[in-house]
C-alpha positions in Angstrom: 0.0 0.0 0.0 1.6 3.5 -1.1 1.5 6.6 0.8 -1.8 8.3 0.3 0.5 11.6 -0.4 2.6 9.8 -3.4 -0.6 8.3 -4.8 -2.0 12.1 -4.8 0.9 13.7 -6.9 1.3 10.3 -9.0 -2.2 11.6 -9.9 -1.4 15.0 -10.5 1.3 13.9 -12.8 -0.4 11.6 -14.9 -3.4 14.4 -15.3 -0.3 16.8 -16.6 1.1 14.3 -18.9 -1.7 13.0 -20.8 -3.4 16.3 -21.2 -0.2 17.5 -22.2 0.0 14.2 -24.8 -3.3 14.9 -25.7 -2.9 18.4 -26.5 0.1 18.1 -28.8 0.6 14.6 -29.5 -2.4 12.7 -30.3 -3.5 13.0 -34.2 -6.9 11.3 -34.2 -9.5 13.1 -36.2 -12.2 11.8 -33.6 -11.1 13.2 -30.6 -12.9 16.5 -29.7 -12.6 19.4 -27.6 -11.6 16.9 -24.7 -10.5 18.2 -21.3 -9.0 16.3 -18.4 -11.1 17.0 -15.2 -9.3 14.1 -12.5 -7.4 11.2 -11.8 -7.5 9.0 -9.6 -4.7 6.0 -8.6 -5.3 3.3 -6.5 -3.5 2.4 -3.5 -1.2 0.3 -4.8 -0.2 2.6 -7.8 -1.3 0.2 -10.0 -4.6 1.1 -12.0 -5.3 4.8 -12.6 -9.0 6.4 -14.0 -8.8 9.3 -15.8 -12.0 11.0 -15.7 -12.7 13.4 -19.2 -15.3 15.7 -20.5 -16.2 16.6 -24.2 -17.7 19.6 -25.2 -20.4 18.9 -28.1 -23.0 16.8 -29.0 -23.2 13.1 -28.1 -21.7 12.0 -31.0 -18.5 13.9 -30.8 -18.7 12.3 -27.3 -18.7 9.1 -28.9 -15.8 9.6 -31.4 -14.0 11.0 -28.5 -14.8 8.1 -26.2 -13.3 5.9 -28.8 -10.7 7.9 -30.0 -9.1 7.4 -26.2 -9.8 3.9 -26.2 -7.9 3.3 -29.1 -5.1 5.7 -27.6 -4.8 4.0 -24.2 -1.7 1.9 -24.5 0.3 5.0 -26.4 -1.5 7.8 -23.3 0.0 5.0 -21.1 3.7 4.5 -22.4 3.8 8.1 -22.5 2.9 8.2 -18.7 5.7 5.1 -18.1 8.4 7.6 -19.6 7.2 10.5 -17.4 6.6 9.2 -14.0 9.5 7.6 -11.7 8.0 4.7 -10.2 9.0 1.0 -10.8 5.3 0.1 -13.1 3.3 2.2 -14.9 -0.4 2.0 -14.3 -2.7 1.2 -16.8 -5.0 3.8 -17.5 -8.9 3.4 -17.6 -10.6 7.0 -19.5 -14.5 7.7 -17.6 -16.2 10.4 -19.0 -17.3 13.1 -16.5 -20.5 13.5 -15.9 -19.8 16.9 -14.1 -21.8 19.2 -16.6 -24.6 17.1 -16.8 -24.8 17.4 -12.9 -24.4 21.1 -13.1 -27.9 21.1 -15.8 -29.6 19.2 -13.0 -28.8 21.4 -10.2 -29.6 24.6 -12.2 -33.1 22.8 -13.0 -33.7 22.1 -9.6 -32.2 25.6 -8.2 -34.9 27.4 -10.9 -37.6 25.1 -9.6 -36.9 26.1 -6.5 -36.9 30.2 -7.1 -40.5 29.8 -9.0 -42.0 28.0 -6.3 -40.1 30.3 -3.4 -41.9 33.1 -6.1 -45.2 31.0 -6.5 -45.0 30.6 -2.1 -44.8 34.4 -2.0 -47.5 35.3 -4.3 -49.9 33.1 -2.2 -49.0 34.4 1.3 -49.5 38.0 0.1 -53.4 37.1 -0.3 -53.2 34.2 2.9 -56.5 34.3 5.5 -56.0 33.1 8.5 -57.7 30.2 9.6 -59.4 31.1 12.8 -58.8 34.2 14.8 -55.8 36.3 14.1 -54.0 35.4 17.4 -54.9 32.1 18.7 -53.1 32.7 21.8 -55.3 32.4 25.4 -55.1 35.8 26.8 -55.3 36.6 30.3 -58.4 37.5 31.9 -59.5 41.2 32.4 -62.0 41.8 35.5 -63.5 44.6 35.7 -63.2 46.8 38.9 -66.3 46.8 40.2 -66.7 42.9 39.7 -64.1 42.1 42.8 -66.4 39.8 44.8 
């Protein structure tokens, strides 16, 4: 088991190098706009998931997807030259699905303003059920009723 630290900038590294390998060195007409959002390694520095995202439509997601498929064993040799440990860890690509979770939480967050507005437009008009305050008050005598 490595040291959660080394596994962190193992992770770092390999994010740097196959963006950087991606950005210059990778000549595959399918790959789109593709951007390199995390990394993860294992513990044992063996196996590392390299999570992507691709701006465009689903098909240029697609292409992309394949296009790093097909690019995984040169993305990963690329990595072995780079990094200074003893094995090189094979590389899984996972598209992000960070901007399809940001859609869903503006939906929801929009939702919630036109009910909070919908909530508001009803109180402004709002009866009470019974009397005003419901509260028991305390009793008020009279002066002349002291007996």
């Amino acid at each position: 088991m490595a040291d959660p630290a080394r596994a962190a900038k193992m992770a770092d590294r390999i994010k740097v190098i196959v963006a950087k390998t991606l950005e210059r060195g990778l000549k595959d007409p399918r790959l789109g706009f593709v951007t390199i959002t995390d990394v993860k390694v294992t513990g044992d520095l063996q196996h590392a998931s390299v999570f992507y995202t691709v701006y465009g439509t689903d098909e240029e997601r697609a292409d992309s997807a394949a296009a790093l498929k097909s690019a995984t064993g040169m993305l990963r040799s690329e990595v072995g030259k780079n990094i200074t440990a003893r094995l090189t860890p094979s590389l899984e690509f996972i598209a992000d699905a960070i901007p399809e979770n940001a859609k869903h939480i503006e939906a929801l967050l929009a939702e919630a303003h036109s009910r909070d507005a919908e909530l508001g437009s009803l109180k402004s008009t709002a009866q009470y059920a019974g009397d005003e305050d419901p509260y028991v008050k305390p009793r008020e005598y009279a002066e002349d009723d002291e007996d």
